[in-house]
N, C-alpha and C positions, 0 to 999 in steps of 0.2 A: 582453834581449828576443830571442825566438825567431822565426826567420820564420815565416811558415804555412804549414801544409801542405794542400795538394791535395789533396782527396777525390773528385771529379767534376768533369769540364767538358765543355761541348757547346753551340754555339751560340752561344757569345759570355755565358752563365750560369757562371760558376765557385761553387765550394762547397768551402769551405776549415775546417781549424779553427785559431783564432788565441787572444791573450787578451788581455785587458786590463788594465793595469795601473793600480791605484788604493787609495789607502788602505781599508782593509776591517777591518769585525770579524764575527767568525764567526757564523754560527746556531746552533752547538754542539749537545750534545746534547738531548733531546727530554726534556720533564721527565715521567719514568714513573708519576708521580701520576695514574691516571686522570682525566678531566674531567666526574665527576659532579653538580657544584654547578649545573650550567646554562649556556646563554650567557650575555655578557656586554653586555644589550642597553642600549637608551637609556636614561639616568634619566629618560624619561617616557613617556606614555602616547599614542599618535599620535593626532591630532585629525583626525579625517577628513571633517570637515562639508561640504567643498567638494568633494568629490571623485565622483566617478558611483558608481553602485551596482557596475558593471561591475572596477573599478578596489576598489574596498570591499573585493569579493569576492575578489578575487588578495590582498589584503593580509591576510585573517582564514585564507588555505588555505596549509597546506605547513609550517609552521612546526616546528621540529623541538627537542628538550629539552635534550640537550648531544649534544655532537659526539663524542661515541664510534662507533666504535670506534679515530679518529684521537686524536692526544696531542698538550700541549702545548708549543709550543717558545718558550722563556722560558730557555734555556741564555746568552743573550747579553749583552755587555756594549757602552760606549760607548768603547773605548779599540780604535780605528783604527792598523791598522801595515799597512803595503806592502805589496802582494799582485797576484797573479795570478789574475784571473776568467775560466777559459775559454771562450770564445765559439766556435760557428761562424759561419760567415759565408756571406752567399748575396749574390751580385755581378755587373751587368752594367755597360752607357757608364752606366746613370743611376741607380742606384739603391745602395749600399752596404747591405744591414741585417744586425745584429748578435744573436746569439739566443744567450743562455745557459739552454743545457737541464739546468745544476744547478737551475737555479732559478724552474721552474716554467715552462720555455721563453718567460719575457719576453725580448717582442725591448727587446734593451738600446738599440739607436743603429738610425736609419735616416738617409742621408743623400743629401741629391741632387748627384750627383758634380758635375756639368756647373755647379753655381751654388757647391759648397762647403756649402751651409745642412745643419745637421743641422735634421729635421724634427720630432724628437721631444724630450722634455725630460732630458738625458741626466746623470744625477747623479753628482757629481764622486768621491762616494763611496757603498762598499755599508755602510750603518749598519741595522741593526733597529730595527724600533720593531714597538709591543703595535697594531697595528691591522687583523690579519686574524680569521681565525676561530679561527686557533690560536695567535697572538699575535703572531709573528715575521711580518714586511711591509717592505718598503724601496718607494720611490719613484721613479719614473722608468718611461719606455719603455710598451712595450703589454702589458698582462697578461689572463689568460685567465682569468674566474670564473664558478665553476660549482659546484651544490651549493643552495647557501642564501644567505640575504642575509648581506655583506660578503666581504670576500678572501676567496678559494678554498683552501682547506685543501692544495693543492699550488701556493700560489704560491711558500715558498720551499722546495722541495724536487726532485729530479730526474724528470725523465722521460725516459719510454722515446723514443727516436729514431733515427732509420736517414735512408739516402739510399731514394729511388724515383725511379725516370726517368719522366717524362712522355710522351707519346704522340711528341712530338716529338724526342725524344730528350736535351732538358735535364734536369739534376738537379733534387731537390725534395726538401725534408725533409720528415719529418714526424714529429710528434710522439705521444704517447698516453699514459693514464693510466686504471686503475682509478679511480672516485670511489667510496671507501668509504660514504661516507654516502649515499648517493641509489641505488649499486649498478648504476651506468651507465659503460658506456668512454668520453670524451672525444678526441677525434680533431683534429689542427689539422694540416693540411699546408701548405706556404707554398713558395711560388712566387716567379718575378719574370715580368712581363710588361711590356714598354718600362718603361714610370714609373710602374709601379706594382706596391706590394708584394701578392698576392693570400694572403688564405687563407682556404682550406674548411676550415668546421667541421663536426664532422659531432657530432652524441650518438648515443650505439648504448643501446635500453633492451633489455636478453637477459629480461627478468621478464617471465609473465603479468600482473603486477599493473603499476597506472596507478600514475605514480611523482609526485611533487611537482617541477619542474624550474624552474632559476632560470640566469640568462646572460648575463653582461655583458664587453664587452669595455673595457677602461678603460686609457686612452691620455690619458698625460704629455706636456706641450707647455709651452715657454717661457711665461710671461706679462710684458706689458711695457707699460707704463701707456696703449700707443693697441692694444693687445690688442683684438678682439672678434669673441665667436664669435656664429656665426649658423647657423640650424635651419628648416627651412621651416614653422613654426610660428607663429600669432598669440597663444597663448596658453601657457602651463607651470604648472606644479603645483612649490613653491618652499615648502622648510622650512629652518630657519636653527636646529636643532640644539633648538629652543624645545619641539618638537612639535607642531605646526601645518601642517601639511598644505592650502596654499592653493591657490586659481586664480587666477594675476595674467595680466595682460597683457602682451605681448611686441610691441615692447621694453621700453617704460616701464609700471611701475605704482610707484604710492606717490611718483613724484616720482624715481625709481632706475630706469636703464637698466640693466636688470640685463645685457644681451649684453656690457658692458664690467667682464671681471673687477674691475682695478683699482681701481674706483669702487664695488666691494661694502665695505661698513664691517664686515661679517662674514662668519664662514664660513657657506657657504650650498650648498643641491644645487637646480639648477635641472630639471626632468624637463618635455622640450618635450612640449607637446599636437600629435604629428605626426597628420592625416586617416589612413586607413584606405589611401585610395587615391592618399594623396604617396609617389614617392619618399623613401625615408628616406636623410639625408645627416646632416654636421655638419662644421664647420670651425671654426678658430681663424686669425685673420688679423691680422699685424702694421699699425701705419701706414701702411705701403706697399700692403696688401695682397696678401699673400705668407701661404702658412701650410699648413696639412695641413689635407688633404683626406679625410674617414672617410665610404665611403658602404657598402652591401651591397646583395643583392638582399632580398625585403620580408620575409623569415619574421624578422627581425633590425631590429624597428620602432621601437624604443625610444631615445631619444636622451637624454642628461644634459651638462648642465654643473656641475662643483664647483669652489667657491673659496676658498680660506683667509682669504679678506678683510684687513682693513687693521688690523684691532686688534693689540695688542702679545700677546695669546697667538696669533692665526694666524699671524702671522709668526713668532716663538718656533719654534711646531711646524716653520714649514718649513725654518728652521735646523737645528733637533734632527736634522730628516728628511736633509738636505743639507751637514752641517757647514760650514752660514754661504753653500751656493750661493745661486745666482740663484730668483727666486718662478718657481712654476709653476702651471697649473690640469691640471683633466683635461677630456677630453673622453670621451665615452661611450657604448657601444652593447648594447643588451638586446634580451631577447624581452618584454618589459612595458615599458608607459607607463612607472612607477616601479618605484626598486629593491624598497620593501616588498612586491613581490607576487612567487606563483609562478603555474607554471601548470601545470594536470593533462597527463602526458605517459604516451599510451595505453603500453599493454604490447608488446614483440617490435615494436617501432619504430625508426626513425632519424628524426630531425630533420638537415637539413643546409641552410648557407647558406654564398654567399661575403661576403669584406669586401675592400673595397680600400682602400688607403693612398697618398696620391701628394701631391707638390707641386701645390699651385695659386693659381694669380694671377688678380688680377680689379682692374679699375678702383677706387682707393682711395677718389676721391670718392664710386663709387656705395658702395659695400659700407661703409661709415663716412658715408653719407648719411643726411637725416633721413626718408627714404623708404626701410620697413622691405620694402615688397615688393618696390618696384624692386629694392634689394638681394638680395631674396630670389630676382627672377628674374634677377640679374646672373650670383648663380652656379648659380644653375639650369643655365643655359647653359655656364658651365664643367663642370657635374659632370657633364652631358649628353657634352661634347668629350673630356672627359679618363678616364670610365669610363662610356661608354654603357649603359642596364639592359641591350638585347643584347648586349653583352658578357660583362655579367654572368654573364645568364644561362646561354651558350656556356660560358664556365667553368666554374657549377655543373652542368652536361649531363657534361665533360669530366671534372672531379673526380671525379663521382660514378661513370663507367664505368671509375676505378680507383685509385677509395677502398679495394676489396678485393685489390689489385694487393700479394704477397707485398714486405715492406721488403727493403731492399739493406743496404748495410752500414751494422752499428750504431756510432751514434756516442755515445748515451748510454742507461744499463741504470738506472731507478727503484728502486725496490724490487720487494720478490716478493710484495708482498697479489692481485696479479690469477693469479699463476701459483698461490697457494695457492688461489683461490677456483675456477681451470679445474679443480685435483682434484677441490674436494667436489662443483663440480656435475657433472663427469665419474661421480663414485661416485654421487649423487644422483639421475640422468636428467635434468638437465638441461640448458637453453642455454647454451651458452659464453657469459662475460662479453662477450670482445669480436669483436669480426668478421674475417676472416682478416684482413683489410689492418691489423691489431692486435692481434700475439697475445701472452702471457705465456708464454714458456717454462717450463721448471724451472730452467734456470741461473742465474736471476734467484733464486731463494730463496734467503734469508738465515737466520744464526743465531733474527731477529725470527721469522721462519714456521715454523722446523726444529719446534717441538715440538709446534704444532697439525697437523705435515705428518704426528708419528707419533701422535697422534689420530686422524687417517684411517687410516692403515694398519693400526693397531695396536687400536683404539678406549679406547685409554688415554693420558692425558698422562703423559709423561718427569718421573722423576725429576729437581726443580733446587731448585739452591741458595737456602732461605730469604732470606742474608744479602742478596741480590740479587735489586734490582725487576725485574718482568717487563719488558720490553723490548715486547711489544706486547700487544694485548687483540683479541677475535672478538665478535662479537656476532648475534644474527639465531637464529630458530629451531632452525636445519640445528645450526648451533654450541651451543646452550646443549640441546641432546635426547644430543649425545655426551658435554657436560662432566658434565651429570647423571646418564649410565649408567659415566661412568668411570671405574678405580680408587680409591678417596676417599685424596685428598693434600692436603696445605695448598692446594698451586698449584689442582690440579685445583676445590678448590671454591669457591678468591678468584675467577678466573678465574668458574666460575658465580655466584658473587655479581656480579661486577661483569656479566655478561649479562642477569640478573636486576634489578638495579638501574639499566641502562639503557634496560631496556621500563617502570620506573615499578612493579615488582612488589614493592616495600618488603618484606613480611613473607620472600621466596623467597628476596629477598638479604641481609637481616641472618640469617637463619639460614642459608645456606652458611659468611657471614663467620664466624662464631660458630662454626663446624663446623671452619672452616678453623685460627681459633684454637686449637683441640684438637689439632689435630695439630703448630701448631708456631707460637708467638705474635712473627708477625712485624708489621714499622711498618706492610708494607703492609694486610693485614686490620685492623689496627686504626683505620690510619686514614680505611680507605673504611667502616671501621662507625663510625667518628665523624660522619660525617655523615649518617648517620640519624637520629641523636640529637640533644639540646640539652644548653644551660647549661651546668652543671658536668660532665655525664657527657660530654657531647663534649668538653669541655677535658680531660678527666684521660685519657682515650682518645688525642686527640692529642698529650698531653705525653710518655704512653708512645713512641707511636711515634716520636718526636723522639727522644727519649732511648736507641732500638734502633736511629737511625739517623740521630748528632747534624751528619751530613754535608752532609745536605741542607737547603739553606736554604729548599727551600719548604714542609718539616714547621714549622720552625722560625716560620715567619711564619703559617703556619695554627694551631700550637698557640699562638704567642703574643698571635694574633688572639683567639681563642677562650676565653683568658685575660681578656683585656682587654677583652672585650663579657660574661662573666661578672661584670666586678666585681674582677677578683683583680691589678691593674695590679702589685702587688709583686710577684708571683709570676711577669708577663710580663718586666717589668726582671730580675728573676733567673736568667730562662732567657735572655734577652739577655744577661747579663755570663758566663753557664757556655756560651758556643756556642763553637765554634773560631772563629779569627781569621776566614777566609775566609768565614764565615758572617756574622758580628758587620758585618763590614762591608759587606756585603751592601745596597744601595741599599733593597729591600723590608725589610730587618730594621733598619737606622736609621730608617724610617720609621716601624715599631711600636716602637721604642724612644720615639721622639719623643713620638708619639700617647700609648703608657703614661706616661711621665713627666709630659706634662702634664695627663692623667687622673689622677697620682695626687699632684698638688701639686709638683712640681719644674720650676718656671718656668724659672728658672735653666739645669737641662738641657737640657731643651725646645728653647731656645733659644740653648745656646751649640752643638746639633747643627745647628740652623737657619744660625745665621752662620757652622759649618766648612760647611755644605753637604749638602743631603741630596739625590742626585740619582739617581732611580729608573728606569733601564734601560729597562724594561719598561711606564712609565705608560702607560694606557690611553687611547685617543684619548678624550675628553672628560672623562676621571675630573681630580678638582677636589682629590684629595687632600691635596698640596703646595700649594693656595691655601688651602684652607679652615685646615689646620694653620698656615700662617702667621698668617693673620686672626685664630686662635681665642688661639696665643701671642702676640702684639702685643695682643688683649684682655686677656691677664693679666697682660703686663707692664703697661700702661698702668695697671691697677685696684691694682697691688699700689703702682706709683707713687705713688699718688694717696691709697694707704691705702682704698679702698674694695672692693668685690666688684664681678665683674663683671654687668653690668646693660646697657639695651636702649642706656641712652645714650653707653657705651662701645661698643657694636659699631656702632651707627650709625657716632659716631665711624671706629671702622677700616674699615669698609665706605669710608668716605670720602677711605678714604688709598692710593695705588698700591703694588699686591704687585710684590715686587722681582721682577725680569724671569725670574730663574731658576727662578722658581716659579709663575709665568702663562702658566699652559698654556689660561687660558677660550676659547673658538669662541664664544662668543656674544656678545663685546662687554666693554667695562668695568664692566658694572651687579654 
């Protein structure tokens, strides 16, 4: 273990950079498959009958089709070894917090020195799992989302960050990011002020055009069975993964205090009904009542509680999430009532709020009283004491007269999407992405940006290597008027297909692809023109590109998919038994081994990959895949048992039997 090193200090504020040491598995690389297929949204349809027309309306606006021109990151696995996560550190008498700017600048640990309490829910390991927008998500600390509903497409990935002095002459980070998708900078600087962590957010929109904008700040806290969070709310809007979008009352409806995690029998999003003209706050408070304290000034109105509840798949998940830590919830802060909405955000704008962070205590009996207001004015009166709104508000005044205040020195460099994007709209007349106090240099571009950089310059893309996937994608007008006038290459016109095919222009992008194939018949044009197609021509389209590029396990699990929703299940087992090793084994490719096998009458196998174990990396937060495949082989062992076929009175049957824990991933209960 290294000591830390000194970056700033002033005032009794120091800013260090340190790490931490904890079993970890990588993010790896970014799977170069474009993510054309769509989001990957609920298996159901939201039920919005209780809800205001107000609230309706944020949830039907903004919604976007797949996340391009960002990629997926699915490179990861579950096999945890030792490692060094570096953090900086921002530190006075009261306040320790811990921020890794690899990873989307969640602040990892906050703690209050003076009591020892870590305030935040700090995870004993960094493990992935499939729950953001790009797949890869881990749990724990404060994170920053922004973009569209669910994790932020930079939550695990770096950002820009430097020191800046404050007016007073302390240090202060601050953080930044391009958001490709929305095409807005995101700003967070963070501070300490006595006991409490402060940080101004700012969004900077550089577009004439009104952008769709979405903002939640989402903060991990212990849970512990006299746990209970409180919101100055009488009422919340509360769906349980079902699709029901309800109005209950706070704190009890149904017979369920829902303010006390522990006592949820499911996983559940609670989104408090805060007044117009409340202070917005939210806490989480142990027994004693002790706990963290989440308030802001009012542009930041939104408050949520979520909880994994008490069934054996929420808990499962919080293992998978924690290798076996302690239960946590989240607490939560947005610019919406609820997450399903956005909200129109004019053109050549900033949005900017502060949030504070702090320990808070309050009388146990009242705030765990059956008297939800008293409680409610218990900590009223603390959140008043401990982050007065003029306070607040002085900060956001302070922040914002130098928000544009040039960074100090850099402590972490992101990628180079903002420093490619200052070109084209330098060459284009247009506004800089981000605002001075946020700039992208050119030092920041990477081999990902080099070849769109000599597209600008040049107004042709570079010669590259077929055998190898693009490394990144452009999308947006300005970009798909120079792929079209460009040299005609394979790259040059995959590249406009996939631009094409992510505005939804189907006939523009299967003939680039097809154009592309003419010049040089790679996996990747074949397999973004397999999904334009069906049936068997997208199976035989995918199997080629597996076969031009038998390395990648997630050809392999798309053509072998695509096989096996065809009909051709022998033909999926046989591109499963010709894969290389590192493929065959692959948690997603025993899965379609499994599935085909028992699709094409091989109980037996089905089921003896089931008993070695089939454990998928990457499952999807509510995907049922691994249960339902249980249930479906336990119907046909039981039927072949018995010498009969399978029928409604065997599945009842296994319906009725408990799926072994390794593969009880359900949020919604044992039904």
């Amino acid at each position: 273990m290294t000591d830390p090193v000194e970056v700033a200090s002033h005032g009794g504020v120091r800013l260090t950079r340190d790490a931490v040491e904890l079993p970890m598995a990588p993010v790896g690389e970014p799977n170069p498959l474009p993510p054309l297929a769509g989001l990957l949204d609920p298996p159901f349809d939201l039920d919005t009958g209780d809800v205001p027309d107000e609230i309706r309306r944020g949830i039907a606006y903004g919604h976007v089709d797949n996340l391009l021109p960002y990629l997926h990151q699915d490179g990861y696995g579950r096999d945890r070894r030792p490692g060094r996560l570096d953090v900086v550190v921002l530190e006075n008498d009261a306040l320790r917090a811990s921020i890794a700017l690899g990873l989307g600048g969640r602040v990892w640990s906050l703690e209050h020195k003076p009591s020892g309490r870590e305030l935040l829910y700090r995870n004993r390991v960094l493990q992935p799992a499939n729950f953001a927008l790009r797949n890869a998500w881990f749990s724990g600390g404060i994170e920053w989302n922004i973009g569209t509903r669910g994790h932020s497409p930079t939550t695990c990935a770096p950002v820009h960050a430097a020191v800046v002095e404050r007016p007073d002459g302390t240090p202060m980070l601050r953080m930044w990011q391009w958001e490709r998708l929305r095409e807005v900078t995101f700003q967070v600087d963070l501070w300490l002020d006595g006991e409490l962590l402060l940080a101004y957010v700012r969004v900077h929109n550089p577009n004439d055009a009104v952008t769709p904008m979405y903002w939640w700040s989402n903060v991990a806290v212990p849970e512990s069975p006299g746990t209970r969070v409180l919101a100055p709310a009488r009422s919340a809007y509360r769906t349980s993964y079902d699709g029901r979008l309800a109005k209950v009352p706070i704190p009890v409806g149904d017979g369920l205090d829902a303010t006390y995690p522990a006592r949820s029998p499911v996983a559940a999003d609670l989104f408090f009904a805060i007044e117009p003209d409340t202070r917005p706050w939210i806490t989480a408070l142990d027994a004693d009542g002790r706990g963290l304290l989440q308030t802001s000034t009012e542009r930041l109105g939104g408050r949520k509680l979520f909880v994994w509840g008490q069934s054996a798949g929420g808990r499962h998940w919080q293992d998978w999430l924690s290798g076996g830590g302690a239960p946590y919830l989240e607490i939560q802060a947005g610019l919406t009532t609820t997450q399903y909405e956005h909200v129109p955000m004019p053109g050549r704008t900033d949005w900017a709020w502060v949030e504070a962070y702090g320990l808070v205590e309050a009388d146990p009996a009242t705030v765990h009283g059956a008297d939800w207001d008293r409680a409610i004015r218990a900590l009223e009166s603390e959140v008043r004491r401990l982050a007065p709104a003029e306070r607040l508000a002085d900060a956001l005044a302070i922040a914002t007269t130098i928000a544009d205040r040039p960074p100090g020195e850099t402590l972490s460099v992101a990628d180079g999407w903002g420093a490619l994007e200052r070109r084209r709209r330098e060459i284009d007349g247009e506004p800089a992405p981000g605002p001075p106090g946020a700039p992208y240099d050119d030092a920041t571009l990477t081999d990902e940006q080099r070849p769109f950089g000599t597209l600008l310059e040049t107004g042709d893309l570079p010669e590259l290597d077929p055998a190898r996937p693009p490394r990144g994608y452009v999308v947006g007008d300005g970009w798909r008027r120079r792929l079209a006038s460009s040299t005609e290459s394979w790259a040059s016109l995959l590249h406009l297909g996939v631009a094409n095919h992510a505005t939804g222009d189907v006939a523009a992008a299967w003939d680039a692809y097809e154009r592309s194939l003419r010049h040089a018949r790679t996996p990747w044009a074949l397999r973004n023109l397999a999904l334009l197609s069906d049936g068997t021509e997208r199976a035989e389209l995918l199997v080629e590109a597996h076969r031009l590029a038998p390395d990648r396990w997630q050809l392999a699990v798309e053509a072998g998919e695509a096989l096996r929703r065809a009909g051709r299940t022998g033909d999926a087992l046989a591109l499963v038994e010709a894969a290389p090793t590192p493929v065959r084994s692959h948690g997603r490719v025993r899965l379609l081994e499994a599935r085909s096998a028992l699709a094409a009458g091989d109980v037996g196998r089905a089921a003896r990959l089931l008993d070695e174990g089939v454990e998928v990396a990457d499952l999807r937060e509510g995907e049922l895949a691994l249960h339902d495949l249980w249930r479906e082989c336990e119907a046909h062992r039981l039927a072949t048992a018995r010498g009969r076929p399978v029928d409604d009175e065997i599945r009842d049957e296994v319906r009725r039997l408990p799926v072994p824990r390794r593969y009880d991933f359900r949020m919604y209960g044992p039904g």
